[in-house]
N, C-alpha and C positions, 0 to 999 in steps of 0.2 A: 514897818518901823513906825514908830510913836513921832508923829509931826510935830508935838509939843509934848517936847520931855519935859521930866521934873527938873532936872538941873542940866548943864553942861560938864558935872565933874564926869571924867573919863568912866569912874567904877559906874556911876547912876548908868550913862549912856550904854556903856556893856553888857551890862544887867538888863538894860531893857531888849536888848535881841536874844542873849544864852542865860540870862536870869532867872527860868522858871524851873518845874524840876525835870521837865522834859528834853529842851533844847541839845542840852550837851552829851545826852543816851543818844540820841538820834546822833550828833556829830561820833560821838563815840564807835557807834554800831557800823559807821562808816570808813571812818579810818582803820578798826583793828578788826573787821568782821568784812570789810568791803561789800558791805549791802550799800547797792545802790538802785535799786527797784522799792518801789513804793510797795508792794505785798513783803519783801522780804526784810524791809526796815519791822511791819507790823507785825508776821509772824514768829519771826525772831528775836523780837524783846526780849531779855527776859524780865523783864520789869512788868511789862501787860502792857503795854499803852493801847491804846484807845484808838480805830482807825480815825475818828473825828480829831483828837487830840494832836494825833502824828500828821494829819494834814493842816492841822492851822501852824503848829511846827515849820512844818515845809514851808509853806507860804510867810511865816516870817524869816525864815531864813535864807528865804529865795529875796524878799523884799529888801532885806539887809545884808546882801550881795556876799555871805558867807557859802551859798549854795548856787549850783546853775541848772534849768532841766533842760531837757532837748528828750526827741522822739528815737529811742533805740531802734536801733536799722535792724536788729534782727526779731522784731516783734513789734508791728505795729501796733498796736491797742498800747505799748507799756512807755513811761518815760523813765529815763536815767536821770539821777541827778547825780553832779560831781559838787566838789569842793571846789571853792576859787581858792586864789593864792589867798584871800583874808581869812575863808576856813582852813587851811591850813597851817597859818599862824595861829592857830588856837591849839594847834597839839603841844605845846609846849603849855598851856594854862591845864589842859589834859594832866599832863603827865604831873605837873605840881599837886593837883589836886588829889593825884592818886597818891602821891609821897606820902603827902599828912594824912589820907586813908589809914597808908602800910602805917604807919608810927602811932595812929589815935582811935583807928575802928577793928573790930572785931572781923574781918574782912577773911574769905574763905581762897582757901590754900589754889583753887583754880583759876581764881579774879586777883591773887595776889600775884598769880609769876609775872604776867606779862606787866605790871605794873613795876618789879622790882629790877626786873632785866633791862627797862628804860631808865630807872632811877640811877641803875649798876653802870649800864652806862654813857650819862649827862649829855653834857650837851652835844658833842660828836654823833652818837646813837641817836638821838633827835633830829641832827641836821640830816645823819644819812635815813631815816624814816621819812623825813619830810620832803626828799629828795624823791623817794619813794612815790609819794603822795601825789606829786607835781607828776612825777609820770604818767601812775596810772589815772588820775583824774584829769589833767590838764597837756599831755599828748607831750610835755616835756623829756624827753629824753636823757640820758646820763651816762657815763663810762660808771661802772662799777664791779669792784671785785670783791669777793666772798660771797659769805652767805647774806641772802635779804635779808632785812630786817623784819620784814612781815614773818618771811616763813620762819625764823630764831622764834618767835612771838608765838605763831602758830603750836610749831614742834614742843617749845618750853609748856603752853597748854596741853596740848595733848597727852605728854606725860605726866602731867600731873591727874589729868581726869583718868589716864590709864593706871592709874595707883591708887587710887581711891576706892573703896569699898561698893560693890556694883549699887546696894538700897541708892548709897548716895551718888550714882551718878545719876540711878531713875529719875533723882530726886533737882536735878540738875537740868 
């Protein structure tokens, strides 16, 4: 984090942790992709980022207590990183973002489902996704019934990329 920000207005300060064009692919790739290994954050872009780019990423986001690492028990060489409860207060800046995508960008029929199924539905669907979050990142447990929210997200992609013309899923 920036020891001397430019301002103290809340947006500047925001901006200086998830303000670049990186930050929030990476938060992104984690919450609705559950990459949580530093090779699968990189290989899975699909954006390209940069192995150098996605670790000063980390390390800001580690230093701005949006992220946590620790050493995965089933693989020494790798670390996990989770989300703290303040990265998971940002799926809800997530999901706004994708609103005005859905309404103002040219945005492809596979990146738009899970975007509109969250929008479909508000703030309920969010609390139970984020409830979601706290579990598997932060060991919080919950009663819940039906289906997860992840896998609605999951299955709603799926079929969409299963309906799509094979060039364009190569292309995918």
């Amino acid at each position: 984090m920036n020891a001397n920000p430019r301002s103290g207005c809340p947006i500047n300060l925001t901006l200086e942790v998830v303000g670049d064009a990186w930050s929030l692919l990476v938060l992104r790739d984690m919450m609705f992709g559950n990459r949580r290994h530093f090779r699968e954050l990189l290989l899975n872009s699909q954006e390209g980022i940069s192995s150098n780019i996605l670790a000063d990423r980390l390390k800001t986001l580690l230093a701005a207590g949006v992220l946590t690492k620790a050493d995965d028990p089933s693989h020494k060489q790798k670390a996990i990183y989770s989300l703290t409860e303040k990265g998971i207060q940002l799926l809800p800046v997530l999901a706004q973002l994708s609103s005005w995508g859905l309404r103002f960008q040219p945005v492809t029929p596979d990146m738009a489902v899970r975007a509109q199924i969250l929008q479909d539905g508000g703030q309920p669907l969010l609390d139970d996704f984020m409830d979601e979050l706290r579990e598997s990142h932060l060991g919080i447990l919950r009663p819940h019934d039906g289906p997860r929210v992840m896998e609605r997200l999951r299955a709603a992609y799926e079929e969409v990329v299963a309906r799509q013309p094979a060039e364009t899923r190569a292309a995918s």
